[in-house]
N, C-alpha and C positions, 0 to 999 in steps of 0.2 A: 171338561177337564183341562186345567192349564198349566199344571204339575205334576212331576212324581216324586214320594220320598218314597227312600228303597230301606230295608234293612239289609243286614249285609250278607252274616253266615246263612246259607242256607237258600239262599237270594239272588246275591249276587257271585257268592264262593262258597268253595268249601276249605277250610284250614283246619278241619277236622283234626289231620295225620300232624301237622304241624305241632298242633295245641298235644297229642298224643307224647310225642317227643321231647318235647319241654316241658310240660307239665311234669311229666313222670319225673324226667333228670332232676326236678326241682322236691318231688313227692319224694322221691330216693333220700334224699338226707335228712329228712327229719321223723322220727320214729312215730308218732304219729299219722304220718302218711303215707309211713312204706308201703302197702301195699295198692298205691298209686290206682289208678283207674284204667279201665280198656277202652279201646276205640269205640266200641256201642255204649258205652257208657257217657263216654264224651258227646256221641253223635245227639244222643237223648235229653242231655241238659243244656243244648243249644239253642238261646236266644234268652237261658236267665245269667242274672250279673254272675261274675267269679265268686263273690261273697257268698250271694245264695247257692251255688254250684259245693263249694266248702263245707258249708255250714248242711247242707243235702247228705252230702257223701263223708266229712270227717266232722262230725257235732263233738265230739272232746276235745277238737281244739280253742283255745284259751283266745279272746281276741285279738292279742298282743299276736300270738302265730298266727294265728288266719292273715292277719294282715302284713306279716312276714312273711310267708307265704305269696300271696295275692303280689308283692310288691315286686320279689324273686322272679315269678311267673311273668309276669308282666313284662321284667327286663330283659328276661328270655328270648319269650314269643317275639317282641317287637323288634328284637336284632335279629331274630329269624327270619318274618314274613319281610322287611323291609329287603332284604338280601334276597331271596328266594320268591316271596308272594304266594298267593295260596291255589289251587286250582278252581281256573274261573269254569261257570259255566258254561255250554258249547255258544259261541259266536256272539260272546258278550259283549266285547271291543268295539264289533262291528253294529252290533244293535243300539248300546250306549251312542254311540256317533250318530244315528237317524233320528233315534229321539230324542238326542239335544236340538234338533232339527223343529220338533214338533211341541217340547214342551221344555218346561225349568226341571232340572233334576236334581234331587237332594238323599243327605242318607241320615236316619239317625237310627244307631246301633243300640241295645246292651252291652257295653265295651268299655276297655278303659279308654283312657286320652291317648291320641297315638296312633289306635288300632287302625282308624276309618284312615289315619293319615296314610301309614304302612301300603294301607289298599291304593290310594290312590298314584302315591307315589312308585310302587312297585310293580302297577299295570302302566304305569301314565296314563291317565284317566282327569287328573286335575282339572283339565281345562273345562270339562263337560260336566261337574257337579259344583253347583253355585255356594252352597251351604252344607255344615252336617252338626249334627250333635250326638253327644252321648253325657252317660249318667255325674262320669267321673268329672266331668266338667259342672256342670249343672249341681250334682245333688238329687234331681229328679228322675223318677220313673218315665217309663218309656213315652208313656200318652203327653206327659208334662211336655217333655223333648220336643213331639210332634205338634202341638200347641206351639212352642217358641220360636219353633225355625217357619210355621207357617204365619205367625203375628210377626216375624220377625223382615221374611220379606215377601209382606203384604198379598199373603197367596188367598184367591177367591173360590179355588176347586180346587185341591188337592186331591190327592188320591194315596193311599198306601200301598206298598207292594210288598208283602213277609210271607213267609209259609209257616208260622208255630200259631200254637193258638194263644201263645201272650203276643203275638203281634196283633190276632183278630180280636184281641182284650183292647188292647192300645187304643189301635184304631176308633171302635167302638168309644171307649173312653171321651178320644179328644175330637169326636163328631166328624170322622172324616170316610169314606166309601176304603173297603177291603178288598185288594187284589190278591189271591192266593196264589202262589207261587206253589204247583204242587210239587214239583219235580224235590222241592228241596227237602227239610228233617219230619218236617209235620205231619198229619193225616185228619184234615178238617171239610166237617159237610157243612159249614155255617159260614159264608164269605158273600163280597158284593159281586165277585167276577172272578173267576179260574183262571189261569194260563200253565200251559203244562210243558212251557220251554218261553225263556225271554221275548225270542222273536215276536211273540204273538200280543206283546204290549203294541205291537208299530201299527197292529189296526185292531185296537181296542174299539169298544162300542158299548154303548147303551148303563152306560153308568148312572146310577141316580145320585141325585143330589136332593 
């Protein structure tokens, strides 16, 4: 293994309460999505896009609003988390720091353009992840993503690290080994390798390839 790409929510954070907060202030003004979503609700559709998220929970609305919507949300969330950040998992700071030691780190999300910025910027973290992607850039699905940034800097072992089971989809997809993150939203018995807190990436073992 000479790489890790991470996803984020669920992952690397949580910005669950965040998205809770903004979301809703932005679901409040349109009659349509008054009655906005709860925090387990948010927690559950973590790691699909915001469209699919919409189109899940308000299907009457018209494109034109969803993407009115989505666009509000966006503007939101991302002067929030940039200001505040999300809460990280326990001694992420310090574990990211050993394994840029050990390997290339990278992230590709379900997210808009921005969001992965938000994180990095809002931990200081930049220094230590080479690359990221997401869809709102691309156009492409999540496995697409993970194909790009690992053709893109020339990775020979990669590895994924997600806890939903559209990341163990991804993965799967663009032929690369599944780390579960269980700690995070997910509840999956189908992965390459378990870890049930970050730390336990820094003496990873026995991955196949």
């Amino acid at each position: 293994m000479d790489s890790l790409i991470f996803d984020l929510d669920g992952t690397l954070w949580d910005a669950t309460e965040a998205f809770y907060v903004c979301w809703n202030e932005v679901f409040s003004k349109h009659e349509e999505t008054r009655n906005g979503m709860s925090l387990e609700e948010i927690k559950n559709v973590m790691g699909m896009t915001m469209n699919d998220i919409l189109e899940k929970f308000f299907p009457q609305l018209s494109e034109k609003l969803r993407k009115e919507v989505i666009d509000e949300c966006t503007k939101i969330e991302l002067k929030y988390l940039l200001k505040n950040g999300g809460k990280l998992y326990p001694e992420l700071q310090s574990t990211i720091k050993e394994l840029f030691k050990k390997y290339k780190l990278f992230i590709v999300s379900n997210c808009v353009d921005g969001y992965i910025q938000c994180f990095l910027e809002a931990h200081n973290l930049k220094e230590y992840f080479i690359d990221f992607e997401d869809p709102s850039r691309t156009g492409l699905e999540k496995a697409e993503n993970i194909k790009i940034v690992i053709k893109r800097n020339k990775l020979i072992k990669p590895a994924y690290v997600g806890d939903t089971k559209w990341d163990a989809i991804a993965s799967d997809k663009a032929g690369v080994p599944f780390i579960y993150a269980s700690y995070g939203f997910g509840d999956l018995d189908k992965y390459d390798y378990k870890i049930d807190n970050l730390k336990e990436l820094l003496n990873i073992n026995n991955i196949k390839y």
